[in-house]
CHARMM-style PDB file with segment names, atoms N, HN, CA, C and O in Angstrom:
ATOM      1  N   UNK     1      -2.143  -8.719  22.359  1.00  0.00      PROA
ATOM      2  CA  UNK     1      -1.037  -8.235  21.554  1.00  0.00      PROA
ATOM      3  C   UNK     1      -1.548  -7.852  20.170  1.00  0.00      PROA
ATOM      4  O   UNK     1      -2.182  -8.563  19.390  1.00  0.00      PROA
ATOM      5  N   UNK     2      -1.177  -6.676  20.029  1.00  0.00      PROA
ATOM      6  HN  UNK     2      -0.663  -6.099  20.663  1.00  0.00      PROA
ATOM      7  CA  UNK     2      -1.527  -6.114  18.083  1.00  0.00      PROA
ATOM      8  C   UNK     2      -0.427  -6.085  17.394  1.00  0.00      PROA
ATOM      9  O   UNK     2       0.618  -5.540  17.752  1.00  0.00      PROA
ATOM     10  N   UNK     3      -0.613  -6.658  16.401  1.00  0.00      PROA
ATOM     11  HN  UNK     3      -1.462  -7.101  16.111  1.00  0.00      PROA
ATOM     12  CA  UNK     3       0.113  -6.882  15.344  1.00  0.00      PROA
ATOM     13  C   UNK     3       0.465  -6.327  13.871  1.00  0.00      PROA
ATOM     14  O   UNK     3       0.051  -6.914  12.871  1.00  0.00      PROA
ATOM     15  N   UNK     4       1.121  -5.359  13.808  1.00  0.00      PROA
ATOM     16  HN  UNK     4       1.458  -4.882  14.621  1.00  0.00      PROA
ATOM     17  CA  UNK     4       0.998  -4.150  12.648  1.00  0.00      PROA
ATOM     18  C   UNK     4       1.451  -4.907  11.597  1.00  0.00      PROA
ATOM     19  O   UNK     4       2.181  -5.788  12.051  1.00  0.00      PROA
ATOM     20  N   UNK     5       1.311  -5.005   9.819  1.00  0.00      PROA
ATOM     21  HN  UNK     5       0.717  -4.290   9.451  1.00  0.00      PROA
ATOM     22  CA  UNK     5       1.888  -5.228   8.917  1.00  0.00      PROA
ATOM     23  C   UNK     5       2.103  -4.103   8.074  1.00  0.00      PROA
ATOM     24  O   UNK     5       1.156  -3.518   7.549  1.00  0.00      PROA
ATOM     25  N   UNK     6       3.467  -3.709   7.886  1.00  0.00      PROA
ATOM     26  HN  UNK     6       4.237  -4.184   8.313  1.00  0.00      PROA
ATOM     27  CA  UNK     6       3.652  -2.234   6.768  1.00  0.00      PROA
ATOM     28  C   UNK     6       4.055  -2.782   5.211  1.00  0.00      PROA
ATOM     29  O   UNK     6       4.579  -2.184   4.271  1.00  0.00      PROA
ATOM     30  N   UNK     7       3.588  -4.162   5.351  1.00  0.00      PROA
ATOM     31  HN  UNK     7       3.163  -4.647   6.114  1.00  0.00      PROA
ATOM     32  CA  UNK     7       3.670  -4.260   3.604  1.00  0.00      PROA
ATOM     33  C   UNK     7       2.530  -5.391   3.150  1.00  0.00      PROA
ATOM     34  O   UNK     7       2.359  -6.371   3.874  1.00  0.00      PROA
ATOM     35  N   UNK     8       1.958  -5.263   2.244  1.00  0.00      PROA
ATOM     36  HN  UNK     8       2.098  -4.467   1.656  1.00  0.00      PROA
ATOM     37  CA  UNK     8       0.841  -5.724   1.744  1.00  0.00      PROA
ATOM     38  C   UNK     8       0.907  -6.206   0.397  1.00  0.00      PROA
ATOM     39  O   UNK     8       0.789  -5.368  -0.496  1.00  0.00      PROA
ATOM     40  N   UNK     9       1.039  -7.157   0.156  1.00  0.00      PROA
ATOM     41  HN  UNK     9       1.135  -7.838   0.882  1.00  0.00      PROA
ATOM     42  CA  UNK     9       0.955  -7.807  -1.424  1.00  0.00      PROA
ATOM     43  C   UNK     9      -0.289  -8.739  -1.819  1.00  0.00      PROA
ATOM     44  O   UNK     9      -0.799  -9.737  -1.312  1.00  0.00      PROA
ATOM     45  N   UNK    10      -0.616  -7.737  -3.282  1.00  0.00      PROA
ATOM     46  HN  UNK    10      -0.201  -6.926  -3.694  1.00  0.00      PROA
ATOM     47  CA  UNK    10      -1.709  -7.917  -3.853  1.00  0.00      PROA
ATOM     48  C   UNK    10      -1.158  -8.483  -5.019  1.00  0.00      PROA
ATOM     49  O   UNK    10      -0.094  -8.096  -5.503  1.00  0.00      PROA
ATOM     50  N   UNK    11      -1.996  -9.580  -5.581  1.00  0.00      PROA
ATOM     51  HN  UNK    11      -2.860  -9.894  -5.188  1.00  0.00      PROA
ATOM     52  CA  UNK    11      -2.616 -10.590  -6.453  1.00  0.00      PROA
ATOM     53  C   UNK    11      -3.539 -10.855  -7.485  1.00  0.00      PROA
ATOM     54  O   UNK    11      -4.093 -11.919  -7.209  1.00  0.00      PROA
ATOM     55  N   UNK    12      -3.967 -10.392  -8.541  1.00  0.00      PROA
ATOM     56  HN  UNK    12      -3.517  -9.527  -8.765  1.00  0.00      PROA
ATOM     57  CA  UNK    12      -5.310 -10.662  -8.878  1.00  0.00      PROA
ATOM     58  C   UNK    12      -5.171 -10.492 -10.306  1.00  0.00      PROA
ATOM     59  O   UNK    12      -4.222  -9.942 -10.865  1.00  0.00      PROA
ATOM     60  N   UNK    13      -6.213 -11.017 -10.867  1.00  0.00      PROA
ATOM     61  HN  UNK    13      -6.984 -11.464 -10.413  1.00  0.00      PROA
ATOM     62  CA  UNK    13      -6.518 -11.171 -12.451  1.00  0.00      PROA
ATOM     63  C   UNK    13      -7.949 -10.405 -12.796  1.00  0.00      PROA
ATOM     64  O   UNK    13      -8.548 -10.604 -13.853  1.00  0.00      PROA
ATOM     65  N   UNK    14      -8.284  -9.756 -12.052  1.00  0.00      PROA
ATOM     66  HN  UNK    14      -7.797  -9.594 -11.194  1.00  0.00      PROA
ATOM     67  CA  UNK    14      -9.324  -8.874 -12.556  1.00  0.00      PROA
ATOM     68  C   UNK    14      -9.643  -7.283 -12.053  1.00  0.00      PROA
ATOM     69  O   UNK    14     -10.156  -6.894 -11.004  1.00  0.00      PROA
ATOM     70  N   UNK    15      -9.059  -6.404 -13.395  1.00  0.00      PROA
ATOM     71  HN  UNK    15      -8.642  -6.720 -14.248  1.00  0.00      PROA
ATOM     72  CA  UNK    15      -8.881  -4.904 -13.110  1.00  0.00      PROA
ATOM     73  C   UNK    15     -10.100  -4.335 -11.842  1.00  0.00      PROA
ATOM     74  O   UNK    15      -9.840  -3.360 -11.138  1.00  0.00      PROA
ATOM     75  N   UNK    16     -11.490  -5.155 -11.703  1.00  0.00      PROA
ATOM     76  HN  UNK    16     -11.702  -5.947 -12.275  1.00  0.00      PROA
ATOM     77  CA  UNK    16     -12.377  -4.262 -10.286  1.00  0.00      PROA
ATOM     78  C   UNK    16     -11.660  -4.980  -8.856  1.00  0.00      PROA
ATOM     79  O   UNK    16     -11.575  -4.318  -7.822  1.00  0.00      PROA
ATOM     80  N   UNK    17     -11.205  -6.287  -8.933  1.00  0.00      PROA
ATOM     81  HN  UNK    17     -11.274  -6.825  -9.773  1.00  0.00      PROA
ATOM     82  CA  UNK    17     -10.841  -6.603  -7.893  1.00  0.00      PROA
ATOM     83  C   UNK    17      -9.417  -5.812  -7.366  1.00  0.00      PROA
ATOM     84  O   UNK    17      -9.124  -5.262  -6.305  1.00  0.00      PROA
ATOM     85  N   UNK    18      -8.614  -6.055  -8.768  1.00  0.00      PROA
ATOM     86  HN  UNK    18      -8.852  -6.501  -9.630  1.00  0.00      PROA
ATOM     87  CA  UNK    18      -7.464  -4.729  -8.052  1.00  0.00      PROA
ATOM     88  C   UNK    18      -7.640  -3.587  -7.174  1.00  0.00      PROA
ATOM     89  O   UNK    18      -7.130  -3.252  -6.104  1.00  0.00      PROA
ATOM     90  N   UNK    19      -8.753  -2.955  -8.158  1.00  0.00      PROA
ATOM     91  HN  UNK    19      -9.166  -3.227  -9.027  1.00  0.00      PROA
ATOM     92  CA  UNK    19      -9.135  -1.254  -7.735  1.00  0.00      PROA
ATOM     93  C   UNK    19      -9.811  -1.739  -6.565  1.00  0.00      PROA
ATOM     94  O   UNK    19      -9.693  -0.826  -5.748  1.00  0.00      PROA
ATOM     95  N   UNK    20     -10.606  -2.898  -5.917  1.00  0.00      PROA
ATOM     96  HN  UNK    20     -10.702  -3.640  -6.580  1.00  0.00      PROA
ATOM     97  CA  UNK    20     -10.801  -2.730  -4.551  1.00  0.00      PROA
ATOM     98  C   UNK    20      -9.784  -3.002  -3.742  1.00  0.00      PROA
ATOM     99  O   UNK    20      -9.645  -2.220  -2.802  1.00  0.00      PROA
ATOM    100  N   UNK    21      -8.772  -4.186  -3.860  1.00  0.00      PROA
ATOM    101  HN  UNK    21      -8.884  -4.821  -4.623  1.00  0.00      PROA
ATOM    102  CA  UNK    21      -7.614  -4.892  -2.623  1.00  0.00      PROA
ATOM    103  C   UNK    21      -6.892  -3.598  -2.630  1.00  0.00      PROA
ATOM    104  O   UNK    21      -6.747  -3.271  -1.453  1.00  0.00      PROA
ATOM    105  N   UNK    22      -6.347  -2.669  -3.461  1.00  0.00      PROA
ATOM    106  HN  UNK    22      -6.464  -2.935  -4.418  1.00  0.00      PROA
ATOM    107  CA  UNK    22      -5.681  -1.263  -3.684  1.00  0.00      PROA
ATOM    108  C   UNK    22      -6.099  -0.708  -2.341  1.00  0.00      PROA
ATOM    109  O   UNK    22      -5.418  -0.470  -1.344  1.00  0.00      PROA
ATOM    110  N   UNK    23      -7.607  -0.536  -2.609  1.00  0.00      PROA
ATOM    111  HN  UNK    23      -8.160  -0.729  -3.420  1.00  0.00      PROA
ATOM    112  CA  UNK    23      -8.542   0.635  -1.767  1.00  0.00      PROA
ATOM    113  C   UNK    23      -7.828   0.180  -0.467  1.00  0.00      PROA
ATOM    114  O   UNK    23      -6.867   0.703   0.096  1.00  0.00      PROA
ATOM    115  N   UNK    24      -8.533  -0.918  -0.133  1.00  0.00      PROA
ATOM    116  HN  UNK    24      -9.313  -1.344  -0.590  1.00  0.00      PROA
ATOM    117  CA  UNK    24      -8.511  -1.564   0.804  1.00  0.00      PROA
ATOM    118  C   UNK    24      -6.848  -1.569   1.670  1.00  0.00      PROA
ATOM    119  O   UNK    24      -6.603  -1.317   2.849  1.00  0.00      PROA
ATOM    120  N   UNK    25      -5.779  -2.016   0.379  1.00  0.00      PROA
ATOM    121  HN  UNK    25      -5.978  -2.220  -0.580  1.00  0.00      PROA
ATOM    122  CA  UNK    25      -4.885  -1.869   1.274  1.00  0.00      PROA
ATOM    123  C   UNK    25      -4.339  -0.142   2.263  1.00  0.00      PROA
ATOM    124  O   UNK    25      -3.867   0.133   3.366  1.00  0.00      PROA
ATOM    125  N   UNK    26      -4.927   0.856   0.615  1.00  0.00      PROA
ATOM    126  HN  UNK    26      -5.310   0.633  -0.281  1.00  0.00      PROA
ATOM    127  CA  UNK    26      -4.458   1.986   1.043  1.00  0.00      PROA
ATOM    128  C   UNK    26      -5.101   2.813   2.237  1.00  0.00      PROA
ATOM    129  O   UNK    26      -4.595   3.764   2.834  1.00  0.00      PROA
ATOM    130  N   UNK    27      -6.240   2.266   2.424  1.00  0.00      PROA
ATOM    131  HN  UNK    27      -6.650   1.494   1.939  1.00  0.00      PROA
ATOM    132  CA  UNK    27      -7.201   2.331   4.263  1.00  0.00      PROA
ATOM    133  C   UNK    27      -6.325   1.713   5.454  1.00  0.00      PROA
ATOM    134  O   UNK    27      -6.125   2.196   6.568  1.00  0.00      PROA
ATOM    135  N   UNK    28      -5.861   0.519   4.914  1.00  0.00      PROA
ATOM    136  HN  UNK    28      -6.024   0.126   4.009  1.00  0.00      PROA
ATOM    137  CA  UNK    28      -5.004   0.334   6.176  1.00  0.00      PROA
ATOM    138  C   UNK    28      -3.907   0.860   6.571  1.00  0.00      PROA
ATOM    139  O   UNK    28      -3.538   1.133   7.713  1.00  0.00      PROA
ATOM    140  N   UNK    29      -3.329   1.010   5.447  1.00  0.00      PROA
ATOM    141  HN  UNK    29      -3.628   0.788   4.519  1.00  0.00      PROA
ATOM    142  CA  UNK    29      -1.771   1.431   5.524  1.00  0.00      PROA
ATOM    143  C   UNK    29      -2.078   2.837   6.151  1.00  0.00      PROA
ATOM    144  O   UNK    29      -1.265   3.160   7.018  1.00  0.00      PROA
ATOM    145  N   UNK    30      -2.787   3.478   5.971  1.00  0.00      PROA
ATOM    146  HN  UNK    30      -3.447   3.216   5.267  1.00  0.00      PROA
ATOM    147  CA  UNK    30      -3.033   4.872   6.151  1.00  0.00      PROA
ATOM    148  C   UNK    30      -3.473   4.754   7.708  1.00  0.00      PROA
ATOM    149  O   UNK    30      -2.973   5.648   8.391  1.00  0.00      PROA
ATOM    150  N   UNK    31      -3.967   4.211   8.135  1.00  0.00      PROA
ATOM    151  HN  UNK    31      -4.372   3.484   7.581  1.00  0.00      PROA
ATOM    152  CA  UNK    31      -4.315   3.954   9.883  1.00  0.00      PROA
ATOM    153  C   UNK    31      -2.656   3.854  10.207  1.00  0.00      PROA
ATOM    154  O   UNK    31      -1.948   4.759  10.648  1.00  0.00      PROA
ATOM    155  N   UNK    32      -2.336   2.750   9.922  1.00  0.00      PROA
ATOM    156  HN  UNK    32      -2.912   2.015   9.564  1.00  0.00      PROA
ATOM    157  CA  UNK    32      -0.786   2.568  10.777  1.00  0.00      PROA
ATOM    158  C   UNK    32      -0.179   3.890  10.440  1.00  0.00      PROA
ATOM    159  O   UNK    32       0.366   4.432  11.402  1.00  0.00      PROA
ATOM    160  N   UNK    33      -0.136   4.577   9.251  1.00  0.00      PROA
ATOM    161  HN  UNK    33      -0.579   4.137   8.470  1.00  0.00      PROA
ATOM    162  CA  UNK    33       0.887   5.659   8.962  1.00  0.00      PROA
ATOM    163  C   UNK    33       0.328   6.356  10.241  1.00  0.00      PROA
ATOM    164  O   UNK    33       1.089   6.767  11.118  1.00  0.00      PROA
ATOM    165  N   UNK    34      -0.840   6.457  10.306  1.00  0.00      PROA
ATOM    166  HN  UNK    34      -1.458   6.123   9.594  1.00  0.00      PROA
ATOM    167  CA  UNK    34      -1.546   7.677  11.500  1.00  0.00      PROA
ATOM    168  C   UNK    34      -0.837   7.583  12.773  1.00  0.00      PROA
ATOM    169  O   UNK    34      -0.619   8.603  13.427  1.00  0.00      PROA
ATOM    170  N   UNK    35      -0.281   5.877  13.360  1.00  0.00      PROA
ATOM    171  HN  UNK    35      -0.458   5.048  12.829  1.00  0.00      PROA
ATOM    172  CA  UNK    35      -0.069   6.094  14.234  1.00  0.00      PROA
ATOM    173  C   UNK    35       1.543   6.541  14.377  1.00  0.00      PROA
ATOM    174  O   UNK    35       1.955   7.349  15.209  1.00  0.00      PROA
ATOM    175  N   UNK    36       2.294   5.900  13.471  1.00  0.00      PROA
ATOM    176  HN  UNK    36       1.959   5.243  12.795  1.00  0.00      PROA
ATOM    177  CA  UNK    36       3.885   6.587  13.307  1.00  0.00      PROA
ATOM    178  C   UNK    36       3.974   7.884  12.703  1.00  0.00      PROA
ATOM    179  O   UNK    36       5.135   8.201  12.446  1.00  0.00      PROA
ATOM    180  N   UNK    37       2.984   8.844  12.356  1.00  0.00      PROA
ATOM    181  HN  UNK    37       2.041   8.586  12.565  1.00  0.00      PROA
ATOM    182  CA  UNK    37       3.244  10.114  11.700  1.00  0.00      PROA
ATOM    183  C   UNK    37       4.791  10.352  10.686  1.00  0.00      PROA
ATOM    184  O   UNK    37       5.152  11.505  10.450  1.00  0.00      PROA
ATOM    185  N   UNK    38       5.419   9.428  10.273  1.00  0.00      PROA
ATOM    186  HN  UNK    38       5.126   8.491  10.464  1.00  0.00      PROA
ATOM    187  CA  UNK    38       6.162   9.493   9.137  1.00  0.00      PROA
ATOM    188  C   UNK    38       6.810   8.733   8.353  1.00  0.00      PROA
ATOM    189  O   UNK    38       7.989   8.725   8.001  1.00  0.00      PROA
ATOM    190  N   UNK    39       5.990   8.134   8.127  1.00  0.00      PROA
ATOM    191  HN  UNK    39       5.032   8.140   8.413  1.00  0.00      PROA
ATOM    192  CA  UNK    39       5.795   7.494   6.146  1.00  0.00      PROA
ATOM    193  C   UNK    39       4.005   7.722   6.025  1.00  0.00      PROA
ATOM    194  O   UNK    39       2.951   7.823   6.654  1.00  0.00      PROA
ATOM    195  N   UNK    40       4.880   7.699   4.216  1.00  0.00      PROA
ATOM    196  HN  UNK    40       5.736   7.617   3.706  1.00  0.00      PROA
ATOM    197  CA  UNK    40       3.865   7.536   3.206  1.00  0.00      PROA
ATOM    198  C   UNK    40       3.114   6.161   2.706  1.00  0.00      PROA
ATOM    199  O   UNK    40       2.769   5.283   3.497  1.00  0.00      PROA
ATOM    200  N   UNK    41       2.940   6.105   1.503  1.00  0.00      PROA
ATOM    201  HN  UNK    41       3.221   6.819   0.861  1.00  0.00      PROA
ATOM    202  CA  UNK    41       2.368   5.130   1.495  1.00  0.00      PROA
ATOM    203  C   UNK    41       2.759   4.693   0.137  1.00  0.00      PROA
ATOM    204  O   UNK    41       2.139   5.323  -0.719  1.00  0.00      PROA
ATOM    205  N   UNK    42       3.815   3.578  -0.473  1.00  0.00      PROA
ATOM    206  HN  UNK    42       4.319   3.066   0.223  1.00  0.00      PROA
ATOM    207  CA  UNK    42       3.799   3.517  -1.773  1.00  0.00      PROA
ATOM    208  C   UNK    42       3.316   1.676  -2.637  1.00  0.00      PROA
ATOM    209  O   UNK    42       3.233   0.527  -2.205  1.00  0.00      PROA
ATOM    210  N   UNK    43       3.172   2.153  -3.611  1.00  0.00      PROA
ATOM    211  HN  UNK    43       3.239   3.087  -3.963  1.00  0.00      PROA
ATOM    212  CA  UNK    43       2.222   0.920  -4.379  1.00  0.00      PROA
ATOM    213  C   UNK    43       3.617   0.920  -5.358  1.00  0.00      PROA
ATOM    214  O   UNK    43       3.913   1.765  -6.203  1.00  0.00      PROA
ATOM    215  N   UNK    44       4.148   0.069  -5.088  1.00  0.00      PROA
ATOM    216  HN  UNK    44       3.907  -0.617  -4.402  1.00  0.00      PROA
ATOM    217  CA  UNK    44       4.404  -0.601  -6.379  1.00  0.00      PROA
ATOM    218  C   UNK    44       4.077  -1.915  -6.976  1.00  0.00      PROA
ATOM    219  O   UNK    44       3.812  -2.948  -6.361  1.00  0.00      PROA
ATOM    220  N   UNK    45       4.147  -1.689  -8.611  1.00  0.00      PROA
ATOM    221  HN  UNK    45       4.362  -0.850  -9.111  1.00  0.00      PROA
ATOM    222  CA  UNK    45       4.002  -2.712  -9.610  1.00  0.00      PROA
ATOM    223  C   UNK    45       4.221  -3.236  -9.941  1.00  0.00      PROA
ATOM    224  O   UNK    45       4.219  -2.906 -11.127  1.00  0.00      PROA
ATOM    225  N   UNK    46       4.741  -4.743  -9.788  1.00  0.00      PROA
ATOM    226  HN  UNK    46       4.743  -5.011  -8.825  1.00  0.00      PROA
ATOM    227  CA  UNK    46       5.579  -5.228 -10.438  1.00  0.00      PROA
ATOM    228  C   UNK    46       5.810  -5.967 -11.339  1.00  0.00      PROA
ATOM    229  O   UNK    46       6.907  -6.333 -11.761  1.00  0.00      PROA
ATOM    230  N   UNK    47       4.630  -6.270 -11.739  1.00  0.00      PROA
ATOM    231  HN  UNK    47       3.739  -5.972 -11.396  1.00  0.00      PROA
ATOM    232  CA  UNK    47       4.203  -7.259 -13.116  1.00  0.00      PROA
ATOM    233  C   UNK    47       2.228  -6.641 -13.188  1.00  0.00      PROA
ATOM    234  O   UNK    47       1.486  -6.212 -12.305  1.00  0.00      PROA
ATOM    235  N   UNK    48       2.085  -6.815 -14.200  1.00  0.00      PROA
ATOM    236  HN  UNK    48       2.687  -7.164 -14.918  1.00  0.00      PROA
ATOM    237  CA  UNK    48       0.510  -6.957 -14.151  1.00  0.00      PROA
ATOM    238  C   UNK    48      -0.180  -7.859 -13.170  1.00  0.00      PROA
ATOM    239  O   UNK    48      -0.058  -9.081 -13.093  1.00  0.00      PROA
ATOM    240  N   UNK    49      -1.035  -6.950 -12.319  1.00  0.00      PROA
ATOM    241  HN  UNK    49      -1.133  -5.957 -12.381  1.00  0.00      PROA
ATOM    242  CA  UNK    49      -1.906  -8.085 -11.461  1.00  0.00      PROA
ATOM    243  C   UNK    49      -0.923  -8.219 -10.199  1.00  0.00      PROA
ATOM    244  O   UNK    49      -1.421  -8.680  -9.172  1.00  0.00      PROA
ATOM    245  N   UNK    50       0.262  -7.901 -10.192  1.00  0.00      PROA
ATOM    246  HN  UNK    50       0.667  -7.526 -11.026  1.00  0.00      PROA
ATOM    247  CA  UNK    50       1.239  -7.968  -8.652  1.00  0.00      PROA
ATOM    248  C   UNK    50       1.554  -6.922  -8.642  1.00  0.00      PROA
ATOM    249  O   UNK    50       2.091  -6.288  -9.550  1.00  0.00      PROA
ATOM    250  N   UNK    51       1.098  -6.391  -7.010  1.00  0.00      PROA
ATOM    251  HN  UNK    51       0.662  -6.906  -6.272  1.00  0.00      PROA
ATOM    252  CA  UNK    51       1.387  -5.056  -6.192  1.00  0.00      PROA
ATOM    253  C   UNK    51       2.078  -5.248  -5.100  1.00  0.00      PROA
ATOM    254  O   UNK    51       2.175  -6.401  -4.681  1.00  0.00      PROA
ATOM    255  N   UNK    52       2.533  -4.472  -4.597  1.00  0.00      PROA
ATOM    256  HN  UNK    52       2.454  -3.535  -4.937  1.00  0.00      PROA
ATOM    257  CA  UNK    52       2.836  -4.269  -3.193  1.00  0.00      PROA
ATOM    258  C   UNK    52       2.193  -3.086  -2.849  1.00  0.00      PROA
ATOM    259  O   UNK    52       2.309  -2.217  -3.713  1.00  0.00      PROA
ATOM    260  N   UNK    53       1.439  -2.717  -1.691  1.00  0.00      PROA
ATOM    261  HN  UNK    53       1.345  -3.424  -0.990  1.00  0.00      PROA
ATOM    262  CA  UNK    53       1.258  -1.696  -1.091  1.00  0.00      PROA
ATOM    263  C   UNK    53       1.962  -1.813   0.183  1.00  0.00      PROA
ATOM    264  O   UNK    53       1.739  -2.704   1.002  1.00  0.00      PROA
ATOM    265  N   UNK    54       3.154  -0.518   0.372  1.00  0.00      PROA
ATOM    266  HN  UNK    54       3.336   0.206  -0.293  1.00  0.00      PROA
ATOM    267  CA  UNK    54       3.914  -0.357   1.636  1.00  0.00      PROA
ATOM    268  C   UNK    54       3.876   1.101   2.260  1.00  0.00      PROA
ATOM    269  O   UNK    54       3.693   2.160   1.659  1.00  0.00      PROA
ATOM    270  N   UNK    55       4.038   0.948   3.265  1.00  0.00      PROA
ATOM    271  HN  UNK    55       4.187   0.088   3.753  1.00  0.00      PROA
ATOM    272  CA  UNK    55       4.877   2.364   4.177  1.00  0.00      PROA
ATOM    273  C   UNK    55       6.080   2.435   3.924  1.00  0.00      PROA
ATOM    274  O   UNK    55       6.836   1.478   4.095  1.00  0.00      PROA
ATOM    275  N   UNK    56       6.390   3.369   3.557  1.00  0.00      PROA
ATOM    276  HN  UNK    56       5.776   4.146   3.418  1.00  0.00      PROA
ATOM    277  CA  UNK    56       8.254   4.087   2.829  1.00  0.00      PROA
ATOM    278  C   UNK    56       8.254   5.412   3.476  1.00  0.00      PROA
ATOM    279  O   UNK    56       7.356   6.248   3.568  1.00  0.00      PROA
ATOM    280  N   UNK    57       9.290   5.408   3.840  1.00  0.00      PROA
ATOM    281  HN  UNK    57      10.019   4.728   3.765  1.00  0.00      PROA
ATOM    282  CA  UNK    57      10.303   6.507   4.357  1.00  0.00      PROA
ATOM    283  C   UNK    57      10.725   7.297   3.462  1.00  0.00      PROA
ATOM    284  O   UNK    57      11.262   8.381   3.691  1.00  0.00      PROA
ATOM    285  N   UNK    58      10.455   6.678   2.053  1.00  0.00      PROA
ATOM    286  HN  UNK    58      10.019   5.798   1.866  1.00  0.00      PROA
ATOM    287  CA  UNK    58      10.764   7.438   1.123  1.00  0.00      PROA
ATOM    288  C   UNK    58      10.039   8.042   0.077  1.00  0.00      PROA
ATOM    289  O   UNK    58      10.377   8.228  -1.092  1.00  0.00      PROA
ATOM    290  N   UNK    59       8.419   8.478   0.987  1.00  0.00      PROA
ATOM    291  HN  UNK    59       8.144   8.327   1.937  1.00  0.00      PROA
ATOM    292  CA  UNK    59       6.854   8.288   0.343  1.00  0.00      PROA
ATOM    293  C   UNK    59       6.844   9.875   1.876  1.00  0.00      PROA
ATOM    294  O   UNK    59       7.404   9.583   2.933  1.00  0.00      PROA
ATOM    295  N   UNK    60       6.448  10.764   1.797  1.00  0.00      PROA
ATOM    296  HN  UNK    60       5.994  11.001   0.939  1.00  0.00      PROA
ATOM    297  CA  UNK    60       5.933  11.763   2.622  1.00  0.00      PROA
ATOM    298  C   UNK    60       4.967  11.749   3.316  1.00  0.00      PROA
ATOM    299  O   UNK    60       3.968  11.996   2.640  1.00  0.00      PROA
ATOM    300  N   UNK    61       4.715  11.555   4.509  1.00  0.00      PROA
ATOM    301  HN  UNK    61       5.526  11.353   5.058  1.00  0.00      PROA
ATOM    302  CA  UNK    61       3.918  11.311   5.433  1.00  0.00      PROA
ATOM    303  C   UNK    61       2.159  12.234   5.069  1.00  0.00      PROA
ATOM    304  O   UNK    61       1.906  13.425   5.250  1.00  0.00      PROA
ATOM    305  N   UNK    62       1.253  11.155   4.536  1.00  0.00      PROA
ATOM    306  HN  UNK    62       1.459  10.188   4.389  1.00  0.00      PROA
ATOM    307  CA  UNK    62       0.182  11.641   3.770  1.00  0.00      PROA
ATOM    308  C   UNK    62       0.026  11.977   2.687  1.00  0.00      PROA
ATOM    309  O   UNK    62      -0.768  12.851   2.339  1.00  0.00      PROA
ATOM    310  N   UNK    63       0.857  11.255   1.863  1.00  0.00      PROA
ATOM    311  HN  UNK    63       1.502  10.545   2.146  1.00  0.00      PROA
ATOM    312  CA  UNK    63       1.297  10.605   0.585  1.00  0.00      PROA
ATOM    313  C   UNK    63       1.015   9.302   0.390  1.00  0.00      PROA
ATOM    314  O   UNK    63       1.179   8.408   1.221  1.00  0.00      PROA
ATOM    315  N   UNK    64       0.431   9.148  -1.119  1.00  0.00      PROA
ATOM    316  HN  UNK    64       0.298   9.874  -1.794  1.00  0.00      PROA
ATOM    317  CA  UNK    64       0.712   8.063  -1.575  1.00  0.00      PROA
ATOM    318  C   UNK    64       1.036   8.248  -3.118  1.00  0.00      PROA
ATOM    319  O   UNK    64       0.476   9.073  -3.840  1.00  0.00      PROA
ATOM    320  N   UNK    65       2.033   7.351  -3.521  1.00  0.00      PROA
ATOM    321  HN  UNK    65       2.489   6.680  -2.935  1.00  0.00      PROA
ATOM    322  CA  UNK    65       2.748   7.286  -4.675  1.00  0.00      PROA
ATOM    323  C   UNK    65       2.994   5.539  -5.018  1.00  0.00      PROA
ATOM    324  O   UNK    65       3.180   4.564  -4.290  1.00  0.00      PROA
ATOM    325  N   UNK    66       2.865   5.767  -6.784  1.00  0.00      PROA
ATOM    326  HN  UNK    66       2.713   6.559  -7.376  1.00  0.00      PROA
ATOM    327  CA  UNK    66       3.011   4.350  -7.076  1.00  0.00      PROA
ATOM    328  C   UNK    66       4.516   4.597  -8.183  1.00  0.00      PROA
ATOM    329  O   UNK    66       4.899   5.604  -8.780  1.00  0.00      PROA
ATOM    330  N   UNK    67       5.007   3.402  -8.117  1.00  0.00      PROA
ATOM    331  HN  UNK    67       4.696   2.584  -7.633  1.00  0.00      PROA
ATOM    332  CA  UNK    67       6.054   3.055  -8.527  1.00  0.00      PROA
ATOM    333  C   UNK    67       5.881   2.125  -9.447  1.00  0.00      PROA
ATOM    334  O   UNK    67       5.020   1.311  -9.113  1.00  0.00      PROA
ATOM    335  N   UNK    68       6.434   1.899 -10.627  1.00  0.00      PROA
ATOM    336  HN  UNK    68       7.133   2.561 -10.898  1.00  0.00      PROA
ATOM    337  CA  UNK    68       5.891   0.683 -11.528  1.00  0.00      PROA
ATOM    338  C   UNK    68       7.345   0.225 -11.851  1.00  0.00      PROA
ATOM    339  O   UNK    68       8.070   1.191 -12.090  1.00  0.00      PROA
ATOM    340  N   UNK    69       7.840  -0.729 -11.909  1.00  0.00      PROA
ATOM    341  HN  UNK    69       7.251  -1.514 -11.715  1.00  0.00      PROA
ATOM    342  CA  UNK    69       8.385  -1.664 -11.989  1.00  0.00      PROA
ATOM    343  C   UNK    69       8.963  -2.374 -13.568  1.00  0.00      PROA
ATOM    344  OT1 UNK    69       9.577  -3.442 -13.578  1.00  0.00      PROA
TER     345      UNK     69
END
């Protein structure tokens, strides 16, 4: 059994570790988008150091957009 997650929350106190868990989430999210062909991909911000990276319906399929909070 595979197990998809379309939301991803990131954590961290140091601006290189962000810019990698980011990367990282936005590689995955982008596989699952591949297999539903419609959502995007959006990051929001919601405090310094807390993200969400999700699939939104309201993000264009091969898109990604951040939202800040």
């Amino acid at each position: 059994m595979t197990t998809f997650t379309d939301s991803i929350e990131i954590q961290v106190d140091n601006r290189d570790v962000l810019d990698e868990r980011l990367n990282d989430a936005v590689r995955g999210l982008q596989q699952l988008a591949m297999i539903t062909g419609t959502h995007g991909i959006l990051i929001t911000r919601h405090r310094p150091g807390h993200y969400t990276a999700a699939l939104s319906d309201q993000v264009p399929f091969g898109m990604t957009r951040e939202l800040i909070h």
